[in-house]
N, C-alpha and C positions, 0 to 999 in steps of 0.2 A: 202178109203182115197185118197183123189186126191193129185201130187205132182207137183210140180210146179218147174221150173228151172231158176237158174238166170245163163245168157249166152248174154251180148252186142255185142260181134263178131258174133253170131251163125244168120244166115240168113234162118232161116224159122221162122213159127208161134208156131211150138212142135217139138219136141224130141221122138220119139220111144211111141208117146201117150200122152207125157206130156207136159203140155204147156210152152214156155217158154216166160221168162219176162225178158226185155233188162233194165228197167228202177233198180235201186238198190233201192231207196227209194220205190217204188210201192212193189216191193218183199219182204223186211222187214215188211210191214205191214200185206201182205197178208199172209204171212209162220207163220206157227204156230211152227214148229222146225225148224232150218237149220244143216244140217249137211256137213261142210265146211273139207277141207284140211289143209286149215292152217288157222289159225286167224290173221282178219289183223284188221288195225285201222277202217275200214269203217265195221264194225261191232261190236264196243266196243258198241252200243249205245242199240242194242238187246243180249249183250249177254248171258243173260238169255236164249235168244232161239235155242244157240249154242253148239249143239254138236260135240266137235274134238279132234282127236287123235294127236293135234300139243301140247302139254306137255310144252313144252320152251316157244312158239311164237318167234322162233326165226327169222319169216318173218317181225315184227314189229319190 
């Protein structure tokens, strides 16, 4: 199972093997799960594909 990272600060092409993806929209379409820290508004639109231990969202 390939895994993919979303990271716009991160200045390389992958991560420890995995590749990462600076664009947000390009990443939502390609992740088949996301498993985020917190939930924020710029992922209400997949959250179906969101798995997180944020309970409240008390980031939004």
């Amino acid at each position: 199972m390939p895994i993919i990272v979303y990271e716009p600060e991160f200045n390389g092409a992958d991560f420890q093997g995995s590749e990462v993806i600076k664009d947000l929209t390009e990443f939502k379409q390609r992740a088949d799960l996301i498993i985020a820290n917190r939930i924020s508004e710029n992922l209400h639109d997949v959250i179906h594909k969101v798995y997180s231990r944020d309970l409240k969202g008390s980031d939004i």
